[in-house]
DSSP file (Angstrom, degrees, kcal/mol; ACC not computed):
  #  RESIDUE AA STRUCTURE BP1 BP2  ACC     N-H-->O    O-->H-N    N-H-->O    O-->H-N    TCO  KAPPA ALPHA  PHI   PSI    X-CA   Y-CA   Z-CA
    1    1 A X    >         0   0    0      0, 0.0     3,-0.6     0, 0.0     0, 0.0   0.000 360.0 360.0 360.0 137.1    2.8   -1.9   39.6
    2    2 A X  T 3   +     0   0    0      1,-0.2     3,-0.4     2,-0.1     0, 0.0   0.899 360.0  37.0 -83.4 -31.7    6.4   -1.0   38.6
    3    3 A X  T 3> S+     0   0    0      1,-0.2     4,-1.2     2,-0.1    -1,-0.2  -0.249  72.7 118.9-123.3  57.7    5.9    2.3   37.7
    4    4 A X  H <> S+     0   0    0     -3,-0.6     4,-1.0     2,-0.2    -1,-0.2   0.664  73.7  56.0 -96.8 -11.6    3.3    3.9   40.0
    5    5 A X  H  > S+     0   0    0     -3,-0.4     4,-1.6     2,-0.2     5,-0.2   0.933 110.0  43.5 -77.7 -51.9    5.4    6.7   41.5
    6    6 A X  H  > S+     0   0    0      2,-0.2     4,-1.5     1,-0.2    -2,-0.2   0.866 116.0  45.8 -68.1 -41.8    6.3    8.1   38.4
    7    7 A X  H  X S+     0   0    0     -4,-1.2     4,-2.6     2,-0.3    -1,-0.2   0.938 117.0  52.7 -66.7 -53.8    2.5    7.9   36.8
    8    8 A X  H >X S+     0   0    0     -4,-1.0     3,-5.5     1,-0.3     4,-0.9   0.892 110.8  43.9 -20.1-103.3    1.3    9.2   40.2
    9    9 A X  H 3X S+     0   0    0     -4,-1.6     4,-1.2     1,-0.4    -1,-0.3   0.539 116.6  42.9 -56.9 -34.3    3.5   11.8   40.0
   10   10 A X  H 3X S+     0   0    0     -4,-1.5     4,-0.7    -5,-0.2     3,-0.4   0.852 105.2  60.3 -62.3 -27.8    2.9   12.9   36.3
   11   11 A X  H <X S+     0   0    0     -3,-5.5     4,-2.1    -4,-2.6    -2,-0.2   0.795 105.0  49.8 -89.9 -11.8   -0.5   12.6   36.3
   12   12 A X  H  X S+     0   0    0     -4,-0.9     4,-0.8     1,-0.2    -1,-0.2   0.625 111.3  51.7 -72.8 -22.5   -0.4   15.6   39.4
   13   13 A X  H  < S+     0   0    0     -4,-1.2    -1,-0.2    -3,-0.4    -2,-0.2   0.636 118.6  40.5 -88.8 -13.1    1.8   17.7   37.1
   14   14 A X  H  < S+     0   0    0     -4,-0.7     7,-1.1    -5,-0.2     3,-0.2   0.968 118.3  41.8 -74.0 -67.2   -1.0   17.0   34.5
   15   15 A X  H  < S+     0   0    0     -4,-2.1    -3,-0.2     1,-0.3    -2,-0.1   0.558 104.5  57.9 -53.9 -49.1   -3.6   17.3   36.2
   16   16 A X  S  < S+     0   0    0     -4,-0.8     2,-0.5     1,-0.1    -1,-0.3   0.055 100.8  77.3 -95.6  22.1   -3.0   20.5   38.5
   17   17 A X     >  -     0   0    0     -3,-0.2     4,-1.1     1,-0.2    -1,-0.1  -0.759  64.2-163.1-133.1 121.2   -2.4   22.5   35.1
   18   18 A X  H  > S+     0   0    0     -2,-0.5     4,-2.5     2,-0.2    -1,-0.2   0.908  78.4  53.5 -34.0 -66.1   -4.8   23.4   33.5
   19   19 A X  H >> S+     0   0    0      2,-0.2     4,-4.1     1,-0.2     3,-0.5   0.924 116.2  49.2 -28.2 -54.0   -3.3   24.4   29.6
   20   20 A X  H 3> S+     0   0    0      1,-0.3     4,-1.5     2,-0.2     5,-0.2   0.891 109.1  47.9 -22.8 -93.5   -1.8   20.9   29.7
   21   21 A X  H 3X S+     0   0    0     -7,-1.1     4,-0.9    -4,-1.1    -1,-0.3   0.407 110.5  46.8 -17.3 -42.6   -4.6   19.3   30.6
   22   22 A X  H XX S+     0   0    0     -4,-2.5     4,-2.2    -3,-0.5     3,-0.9   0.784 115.4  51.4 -83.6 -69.2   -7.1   21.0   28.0
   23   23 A X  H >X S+     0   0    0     -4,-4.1     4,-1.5     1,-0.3     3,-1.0   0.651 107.9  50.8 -28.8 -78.8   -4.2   20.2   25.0
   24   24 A X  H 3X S+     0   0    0     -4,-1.5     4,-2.3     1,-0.2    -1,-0.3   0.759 113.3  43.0 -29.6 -56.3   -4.1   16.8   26.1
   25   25 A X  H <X S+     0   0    0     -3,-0.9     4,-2.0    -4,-0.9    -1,-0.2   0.974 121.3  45.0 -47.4 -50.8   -8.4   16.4   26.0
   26   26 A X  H <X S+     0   0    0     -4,-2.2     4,-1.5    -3,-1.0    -2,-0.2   0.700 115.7  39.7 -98.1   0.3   -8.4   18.2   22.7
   27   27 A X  H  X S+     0   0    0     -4,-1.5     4,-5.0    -5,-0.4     5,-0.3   0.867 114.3  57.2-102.1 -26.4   -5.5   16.5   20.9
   28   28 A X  H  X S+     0   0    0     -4,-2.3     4,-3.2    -5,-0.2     5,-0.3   0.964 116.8  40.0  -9.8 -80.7   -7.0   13.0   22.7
   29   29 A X  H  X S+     0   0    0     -4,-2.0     4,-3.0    -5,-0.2    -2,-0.2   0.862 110.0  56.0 -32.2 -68.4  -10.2   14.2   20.7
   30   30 A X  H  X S+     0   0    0     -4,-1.5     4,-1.7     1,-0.2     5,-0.3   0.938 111.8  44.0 -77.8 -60.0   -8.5   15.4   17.5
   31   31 A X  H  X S+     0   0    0     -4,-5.0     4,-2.9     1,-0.2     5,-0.4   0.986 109.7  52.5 -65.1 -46.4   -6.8   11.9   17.0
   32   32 A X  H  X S+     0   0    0     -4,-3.2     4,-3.1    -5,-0.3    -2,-0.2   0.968 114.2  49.5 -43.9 -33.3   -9.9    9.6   17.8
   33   33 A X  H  X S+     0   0    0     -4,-3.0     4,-1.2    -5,-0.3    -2,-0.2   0.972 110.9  42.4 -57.1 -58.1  -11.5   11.6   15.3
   34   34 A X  H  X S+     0   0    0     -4,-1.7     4,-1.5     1,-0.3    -1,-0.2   0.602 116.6  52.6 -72.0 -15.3   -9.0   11.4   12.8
   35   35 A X  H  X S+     0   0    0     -4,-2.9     4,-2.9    -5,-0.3     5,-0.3   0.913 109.9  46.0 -76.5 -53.6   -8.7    7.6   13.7
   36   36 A X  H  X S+     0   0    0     -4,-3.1     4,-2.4    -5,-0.4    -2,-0.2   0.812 113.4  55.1 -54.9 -17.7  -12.5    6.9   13.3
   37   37 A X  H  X S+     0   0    0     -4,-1.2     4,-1.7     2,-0.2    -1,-0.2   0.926 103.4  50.4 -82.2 -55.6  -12.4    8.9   10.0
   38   38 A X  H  X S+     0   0    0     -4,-1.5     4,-4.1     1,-0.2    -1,-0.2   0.891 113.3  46.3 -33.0 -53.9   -9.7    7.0    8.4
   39   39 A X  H  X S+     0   0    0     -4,-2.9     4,-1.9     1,-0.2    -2,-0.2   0.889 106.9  54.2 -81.6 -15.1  -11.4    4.0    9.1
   40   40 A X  H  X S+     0   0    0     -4,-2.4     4,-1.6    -5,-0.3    -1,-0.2   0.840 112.1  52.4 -74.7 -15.4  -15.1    5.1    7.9
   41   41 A X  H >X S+     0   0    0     -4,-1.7     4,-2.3     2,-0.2     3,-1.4   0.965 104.7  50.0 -80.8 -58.5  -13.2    6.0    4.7
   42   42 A X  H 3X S+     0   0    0     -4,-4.1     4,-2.5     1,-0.2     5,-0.4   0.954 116.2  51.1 -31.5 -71.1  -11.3    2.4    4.0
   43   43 A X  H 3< S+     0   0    0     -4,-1.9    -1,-0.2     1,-0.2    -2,-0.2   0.297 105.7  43.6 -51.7 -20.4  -14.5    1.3    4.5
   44   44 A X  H XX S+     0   0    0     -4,-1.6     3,-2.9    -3,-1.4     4,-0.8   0.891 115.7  54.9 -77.6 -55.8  -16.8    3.4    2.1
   45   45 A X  H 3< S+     0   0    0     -4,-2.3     4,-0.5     1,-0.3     3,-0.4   0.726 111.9  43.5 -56.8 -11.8  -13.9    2.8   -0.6
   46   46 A X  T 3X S+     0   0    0     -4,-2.5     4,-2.9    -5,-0.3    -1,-0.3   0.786 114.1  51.4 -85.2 -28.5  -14.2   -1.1   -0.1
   47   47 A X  T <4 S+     0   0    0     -3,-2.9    -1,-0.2    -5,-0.4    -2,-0.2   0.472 113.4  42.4 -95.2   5.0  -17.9   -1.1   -0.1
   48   48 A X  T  < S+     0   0    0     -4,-0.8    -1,-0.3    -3,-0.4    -2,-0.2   0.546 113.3  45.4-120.7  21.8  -18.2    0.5   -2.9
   49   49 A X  T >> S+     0   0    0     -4,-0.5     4,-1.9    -5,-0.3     3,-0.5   0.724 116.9  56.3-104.6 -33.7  -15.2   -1.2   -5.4
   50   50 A X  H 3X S+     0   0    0     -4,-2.9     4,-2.4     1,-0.2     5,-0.3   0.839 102.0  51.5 -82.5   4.4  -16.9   -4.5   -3.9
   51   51 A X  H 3> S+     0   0    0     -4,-0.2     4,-0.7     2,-0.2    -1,-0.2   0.758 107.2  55.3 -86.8  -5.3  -20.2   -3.3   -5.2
   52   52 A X  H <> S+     0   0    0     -3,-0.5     4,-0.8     2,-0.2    -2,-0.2   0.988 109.3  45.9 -26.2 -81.7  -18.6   -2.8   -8.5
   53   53 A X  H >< S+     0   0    0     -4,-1.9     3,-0.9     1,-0.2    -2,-0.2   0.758 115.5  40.2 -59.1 -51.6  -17.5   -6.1   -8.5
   54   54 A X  H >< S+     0   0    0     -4,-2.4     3,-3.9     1,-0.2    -1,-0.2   0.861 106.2  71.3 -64.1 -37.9  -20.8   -8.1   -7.4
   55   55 A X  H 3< S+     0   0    0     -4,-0.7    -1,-0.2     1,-0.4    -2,-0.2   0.823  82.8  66.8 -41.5 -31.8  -23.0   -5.7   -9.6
   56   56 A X  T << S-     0   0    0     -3,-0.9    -1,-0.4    -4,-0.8    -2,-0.2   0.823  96.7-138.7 -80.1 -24.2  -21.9   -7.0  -12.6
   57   57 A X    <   +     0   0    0     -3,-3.9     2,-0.3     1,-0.3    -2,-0.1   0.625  55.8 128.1  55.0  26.1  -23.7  -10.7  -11.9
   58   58 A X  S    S-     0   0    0     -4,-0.2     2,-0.4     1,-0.0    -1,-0.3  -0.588  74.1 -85.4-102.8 153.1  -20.5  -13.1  -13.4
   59   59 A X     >  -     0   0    0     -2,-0.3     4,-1.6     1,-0.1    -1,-0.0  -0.693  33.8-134.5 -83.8 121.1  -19.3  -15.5  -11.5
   60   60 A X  H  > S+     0   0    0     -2,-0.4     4,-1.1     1,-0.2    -1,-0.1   0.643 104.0  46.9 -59.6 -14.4  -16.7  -14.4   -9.2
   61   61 A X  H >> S+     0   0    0      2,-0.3     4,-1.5     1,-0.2     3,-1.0   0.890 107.9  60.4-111.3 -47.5  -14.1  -17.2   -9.6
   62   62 A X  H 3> S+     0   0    0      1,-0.3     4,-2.9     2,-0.2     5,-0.2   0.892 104.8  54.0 -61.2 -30.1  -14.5  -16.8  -13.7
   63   63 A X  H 3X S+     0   0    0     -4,-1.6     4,-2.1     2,-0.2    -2,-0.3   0.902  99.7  53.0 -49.9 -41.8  -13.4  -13.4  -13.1
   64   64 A X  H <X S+     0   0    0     -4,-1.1     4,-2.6    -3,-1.0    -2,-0.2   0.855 108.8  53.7 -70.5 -21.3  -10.4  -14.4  -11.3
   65   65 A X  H  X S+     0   0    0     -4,-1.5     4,-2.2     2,-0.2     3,-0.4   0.986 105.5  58.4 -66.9 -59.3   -9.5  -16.7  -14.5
   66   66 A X  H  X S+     0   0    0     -4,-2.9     4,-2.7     1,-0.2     5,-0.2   0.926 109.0  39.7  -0.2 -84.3  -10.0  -13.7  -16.5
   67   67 A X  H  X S+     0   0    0     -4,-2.1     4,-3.7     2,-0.2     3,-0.3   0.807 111.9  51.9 -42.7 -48.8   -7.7  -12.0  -14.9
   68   68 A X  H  X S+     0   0    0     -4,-2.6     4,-3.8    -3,-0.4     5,-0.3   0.995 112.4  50.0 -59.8 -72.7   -5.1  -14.6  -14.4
   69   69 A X  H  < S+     0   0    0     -4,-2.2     4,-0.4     1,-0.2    -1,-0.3   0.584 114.0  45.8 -39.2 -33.8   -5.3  -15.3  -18.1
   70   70 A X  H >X S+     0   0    0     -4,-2.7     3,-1.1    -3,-0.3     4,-1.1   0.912 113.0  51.0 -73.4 -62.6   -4.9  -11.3  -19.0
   71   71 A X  H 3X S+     0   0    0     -4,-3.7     4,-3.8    -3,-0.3     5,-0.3   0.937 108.2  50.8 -71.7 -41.9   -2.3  -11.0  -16.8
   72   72 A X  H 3X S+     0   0    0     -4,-3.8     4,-1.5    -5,-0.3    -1,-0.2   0.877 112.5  43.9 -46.5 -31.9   -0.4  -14.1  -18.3
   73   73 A X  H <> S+     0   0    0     -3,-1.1     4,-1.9    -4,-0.4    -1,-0.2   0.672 113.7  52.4 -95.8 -13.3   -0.5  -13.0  -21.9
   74   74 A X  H  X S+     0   0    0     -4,-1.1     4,-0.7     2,-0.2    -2,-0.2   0.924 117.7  43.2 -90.6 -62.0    0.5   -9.2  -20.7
   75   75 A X  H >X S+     0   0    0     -4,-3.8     4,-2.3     2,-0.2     3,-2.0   0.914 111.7  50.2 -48.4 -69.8    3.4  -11.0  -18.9
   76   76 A X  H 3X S+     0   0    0     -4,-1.5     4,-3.7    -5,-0.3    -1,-0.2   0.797 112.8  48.9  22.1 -81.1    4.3  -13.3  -21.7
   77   77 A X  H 3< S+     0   0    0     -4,-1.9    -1,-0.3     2,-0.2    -2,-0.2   0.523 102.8  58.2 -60.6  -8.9    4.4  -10.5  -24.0
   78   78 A X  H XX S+     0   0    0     -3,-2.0     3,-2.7    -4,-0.7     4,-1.0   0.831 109.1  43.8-137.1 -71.9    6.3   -8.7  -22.1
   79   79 A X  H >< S+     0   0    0     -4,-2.3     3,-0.9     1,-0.3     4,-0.3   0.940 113.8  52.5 -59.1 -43.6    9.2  -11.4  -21.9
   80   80 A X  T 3< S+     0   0    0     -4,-3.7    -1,-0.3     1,-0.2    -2,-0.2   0.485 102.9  46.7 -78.5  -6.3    9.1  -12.1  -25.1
   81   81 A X  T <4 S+     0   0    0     -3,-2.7    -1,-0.2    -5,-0.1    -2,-0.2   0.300 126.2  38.2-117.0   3.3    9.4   -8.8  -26.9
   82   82 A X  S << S+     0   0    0     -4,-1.0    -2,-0.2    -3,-0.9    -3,-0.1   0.339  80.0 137.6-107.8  -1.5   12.6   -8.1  -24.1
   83   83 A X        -     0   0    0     -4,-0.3    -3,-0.1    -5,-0.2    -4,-0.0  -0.198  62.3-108.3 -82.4 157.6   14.1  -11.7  -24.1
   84   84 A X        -     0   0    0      1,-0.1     2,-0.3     2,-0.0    -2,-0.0  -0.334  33.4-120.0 -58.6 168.9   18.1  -11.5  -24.2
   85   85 A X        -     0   0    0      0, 0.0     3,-0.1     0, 0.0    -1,-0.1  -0.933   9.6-136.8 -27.2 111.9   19.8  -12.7  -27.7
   86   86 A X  S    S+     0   0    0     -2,-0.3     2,-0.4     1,-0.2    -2,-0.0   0.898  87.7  10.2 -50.6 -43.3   22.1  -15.5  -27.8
   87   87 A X  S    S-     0   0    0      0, 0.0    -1,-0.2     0, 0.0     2,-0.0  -0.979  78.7-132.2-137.5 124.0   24.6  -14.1  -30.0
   88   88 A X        -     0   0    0     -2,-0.4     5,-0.0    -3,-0.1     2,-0.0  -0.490  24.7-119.5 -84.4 166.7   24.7  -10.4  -31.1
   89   89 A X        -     0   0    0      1,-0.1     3,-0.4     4,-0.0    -1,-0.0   0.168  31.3-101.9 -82.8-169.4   25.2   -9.6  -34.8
   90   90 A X  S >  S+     0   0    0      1,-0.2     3,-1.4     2,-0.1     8,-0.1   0.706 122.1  64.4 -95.3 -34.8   28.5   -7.4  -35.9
   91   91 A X  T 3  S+     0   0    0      1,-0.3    -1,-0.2     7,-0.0     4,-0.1   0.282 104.3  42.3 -87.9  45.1   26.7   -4.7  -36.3
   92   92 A X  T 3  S+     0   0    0     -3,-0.4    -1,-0.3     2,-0.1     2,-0.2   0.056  97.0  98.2-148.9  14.7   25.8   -4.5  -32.2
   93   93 A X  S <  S-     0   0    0     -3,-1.4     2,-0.2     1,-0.1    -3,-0.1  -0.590  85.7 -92.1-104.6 172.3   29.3   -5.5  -31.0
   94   94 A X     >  -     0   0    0     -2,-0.2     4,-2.6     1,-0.1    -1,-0.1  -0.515  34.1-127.1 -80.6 130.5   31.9   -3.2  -29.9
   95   95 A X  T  4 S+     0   0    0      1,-0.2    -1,-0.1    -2,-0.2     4,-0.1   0.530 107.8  56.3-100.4  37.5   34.3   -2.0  -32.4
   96   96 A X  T >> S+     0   0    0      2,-0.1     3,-2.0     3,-0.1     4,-0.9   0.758 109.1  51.9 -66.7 -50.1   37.5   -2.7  -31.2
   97   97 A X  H 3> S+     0   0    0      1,-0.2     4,-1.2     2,-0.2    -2,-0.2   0.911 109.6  58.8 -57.6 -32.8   35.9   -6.5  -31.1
   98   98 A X  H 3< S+     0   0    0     -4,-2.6    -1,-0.2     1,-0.3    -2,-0.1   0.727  99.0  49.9 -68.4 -10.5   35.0   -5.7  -35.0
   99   99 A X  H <4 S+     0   0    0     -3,-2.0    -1,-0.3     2,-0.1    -2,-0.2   0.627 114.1  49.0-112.1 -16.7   38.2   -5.0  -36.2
  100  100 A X  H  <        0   0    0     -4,-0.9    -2,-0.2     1,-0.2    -1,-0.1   0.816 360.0 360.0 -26.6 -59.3   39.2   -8.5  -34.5
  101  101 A X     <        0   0    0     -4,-1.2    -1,-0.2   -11,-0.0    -2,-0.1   0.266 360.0 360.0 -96.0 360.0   36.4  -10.5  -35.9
């Protein structure tokens, strides 16, 4: 082991103090809780947006067409009501460029 004096030797400054030593247990403690908590929480919200989803009875993969399709025409529209202009009109030019033209 490369670093067994030094672990040695912290864990005897750890160890022969008490405070430390209890901080160290209760914040040990504090985070596994906060870890296990986290994860029982992912886990409720997943089980219960994929009972959502099954509940309905539809076929999951016509749902994903759905969607795709939804999302296509929301995209679509999107470009299309934004799309550039080849050539601007006179009255959208600059007017030094109008007095040119």
């Amino acid at each position: 082991m490369k670093y067994g004096g030094i672990l040695r030797i912290g864990f005897k400054l750890l160890v022969n103090d008490k405070p430390k030593f209890t901080a160290l247990l209760i914040g040990i403690t504090f985070s596994v809780f906060l870890m296990m908590m986290m994860t029982a929480m992912f886990a409720g919200i997943l089980n219960h947006s994929y009972s959502t989803v099954t509940n309905i009875g539809t076929n999951i993969l016509l749902m994903v067409v759905i969607a795709f399709v939804v999302g296509l025409s929301i995209s679509g529209q999107t470009f299309y009501t934004f799309k550039p202009t080849g050539r601007q009109s006179r009255h959208e030019m600059h007017p030094q460029r109008m007095r040119q033209i």
